[in-house]
C-alpha positions in Angstrom: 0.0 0.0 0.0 2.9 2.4 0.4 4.0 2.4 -3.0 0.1 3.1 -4.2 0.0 6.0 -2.3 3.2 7.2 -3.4 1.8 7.0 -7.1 -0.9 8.7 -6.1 0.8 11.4 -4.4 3.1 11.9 -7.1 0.3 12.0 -9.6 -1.4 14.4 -7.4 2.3 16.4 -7.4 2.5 16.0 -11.2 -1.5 17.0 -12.1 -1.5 19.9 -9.7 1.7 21.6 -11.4 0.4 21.1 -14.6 -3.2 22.7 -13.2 -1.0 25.8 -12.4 1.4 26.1 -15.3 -2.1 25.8 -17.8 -4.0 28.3 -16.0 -1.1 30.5 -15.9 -0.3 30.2 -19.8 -4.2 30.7 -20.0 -4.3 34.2 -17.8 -1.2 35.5 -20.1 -3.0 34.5 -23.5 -6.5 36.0 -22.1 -4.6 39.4 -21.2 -2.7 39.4 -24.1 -6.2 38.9 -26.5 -8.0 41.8 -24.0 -4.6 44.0 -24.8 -5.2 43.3 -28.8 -9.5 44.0 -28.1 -8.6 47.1 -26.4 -6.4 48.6 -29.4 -8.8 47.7 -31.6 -11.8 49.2 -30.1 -9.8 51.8 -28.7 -10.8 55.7 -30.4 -8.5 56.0 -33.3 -5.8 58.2 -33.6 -5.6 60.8 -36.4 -3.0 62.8 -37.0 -3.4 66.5 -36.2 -4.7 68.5 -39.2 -1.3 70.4 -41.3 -1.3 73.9 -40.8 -0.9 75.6 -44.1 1.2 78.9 -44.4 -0.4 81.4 -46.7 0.8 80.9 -50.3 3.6 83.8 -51.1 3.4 85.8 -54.3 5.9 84.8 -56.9 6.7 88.3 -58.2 7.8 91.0 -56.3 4.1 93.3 -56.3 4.4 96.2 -58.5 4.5 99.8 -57.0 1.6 101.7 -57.1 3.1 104.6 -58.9 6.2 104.9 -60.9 8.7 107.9 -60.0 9.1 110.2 -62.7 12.1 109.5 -65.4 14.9 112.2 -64.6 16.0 113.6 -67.8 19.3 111.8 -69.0 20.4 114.4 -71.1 20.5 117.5 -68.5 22.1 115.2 -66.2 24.8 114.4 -68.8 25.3 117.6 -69.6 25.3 118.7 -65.5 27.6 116.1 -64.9 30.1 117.0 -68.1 30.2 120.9 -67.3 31.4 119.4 -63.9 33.7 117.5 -64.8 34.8 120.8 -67.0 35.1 122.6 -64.5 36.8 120.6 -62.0 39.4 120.4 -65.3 39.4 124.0 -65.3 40.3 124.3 -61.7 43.4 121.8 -62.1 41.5 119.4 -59.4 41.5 116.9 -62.7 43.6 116.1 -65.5 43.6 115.9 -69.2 43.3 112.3 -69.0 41.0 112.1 -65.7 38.6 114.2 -67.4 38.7 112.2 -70.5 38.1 108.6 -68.5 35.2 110.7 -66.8 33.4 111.6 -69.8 33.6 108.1 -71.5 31.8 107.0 -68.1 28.9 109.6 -68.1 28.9 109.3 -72.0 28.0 105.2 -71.2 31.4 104.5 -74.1 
């Protein structure tokens, strides 16, 4: 009779650990399933909207009004009796005068 009750104990050892292990695989797989249900079910998640900047103008805008065109040819001729009389004066020489007037002259 000892050795039957040794079996039996042993068995009891054996079932009872397997009992344990199962129901503990079985609580990690029922958590994991309620972890997957809650994600699912959960409110989604959107991205936040893009904020859009205000499109800029290709082209500089154009002004409103347009300065008046200075008359080229009195400031040519301002700018050559100048350049005359700075000659006159001694202040330039032959040459720098005639480099000067080949610049206001556009040559």
């Amino acid at each position: 009779m000892p050795g039957l009750l040794r079996g039996m104990a042993r068995t009891a050892v054996v079932a009872g650990t397997a009992t344990a292990v199962s129901n503990r695989v079985s609580r990690r797989q029922a958590n994991r399933w309620a972890q997957n249900d809650q994600a699912q079910y959960a409110e989604p998640q959107y991205a936040p909207q893009p904020q859009y900047a205000e499109p800029q103008p290709q082209y500089a805008p154009q002004p409103q009004y347009a300065a008046p065109a200075a008359e080229p040819q009195e400031d040519m001729y301002e700018q050559l009796a100048k350049l005359g009389d700075l000659r006159d004066k001694g202040i330039l020489t032959d040459a720098e005068f005639e480099v000067q007037k080949a610049r206001v002259l556009g040559r």
